[in-house]
C-alpha positions in Angstrom: -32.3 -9.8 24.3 -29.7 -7.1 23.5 -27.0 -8.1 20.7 -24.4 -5.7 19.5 -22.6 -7.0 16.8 -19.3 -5.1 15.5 -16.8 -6.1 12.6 -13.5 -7.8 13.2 -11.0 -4.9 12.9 -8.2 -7.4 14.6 -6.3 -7.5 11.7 -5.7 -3.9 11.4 -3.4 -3.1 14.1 0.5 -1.9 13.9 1.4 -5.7 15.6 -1.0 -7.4 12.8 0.8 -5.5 10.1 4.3 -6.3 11.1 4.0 -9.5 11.6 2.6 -9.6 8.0 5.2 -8.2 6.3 8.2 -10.0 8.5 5.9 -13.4 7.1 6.2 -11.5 3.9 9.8 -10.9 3.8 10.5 -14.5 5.4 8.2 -15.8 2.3 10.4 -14.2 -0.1 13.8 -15.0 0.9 12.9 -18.8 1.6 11.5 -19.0 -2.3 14.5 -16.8 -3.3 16.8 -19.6 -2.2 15.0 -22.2 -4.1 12.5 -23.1 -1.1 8.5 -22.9 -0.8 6.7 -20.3 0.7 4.3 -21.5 3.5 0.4 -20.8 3.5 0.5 -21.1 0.1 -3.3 -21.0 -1.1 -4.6 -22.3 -4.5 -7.7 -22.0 -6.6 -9.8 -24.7 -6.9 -9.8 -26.7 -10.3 
């Protein structure tokens, strides 16, 4: 059996990176005017 395995380089491309920052900047004005930011991750206890 042939397997090629490659790494996951999805997340470096100009569409990945805009849409993280606009999720960014919409992060940052919804805490800014006393909401909560979504995807929020915490460390365990």
């Amino acid at each position: 059996d042939n397997v090629l395995i490659t790494p996951h380089l999805a997340a470096f491309t100009q569409e990945a990176f805009e849409k993280s920052r606009a999720f960014a900047a919409y992060n940052a004005t919804k805490v800014a005017n006393g909401g909560e930011a979504e995807s929020v991750v915490l460390p365990d206890d």
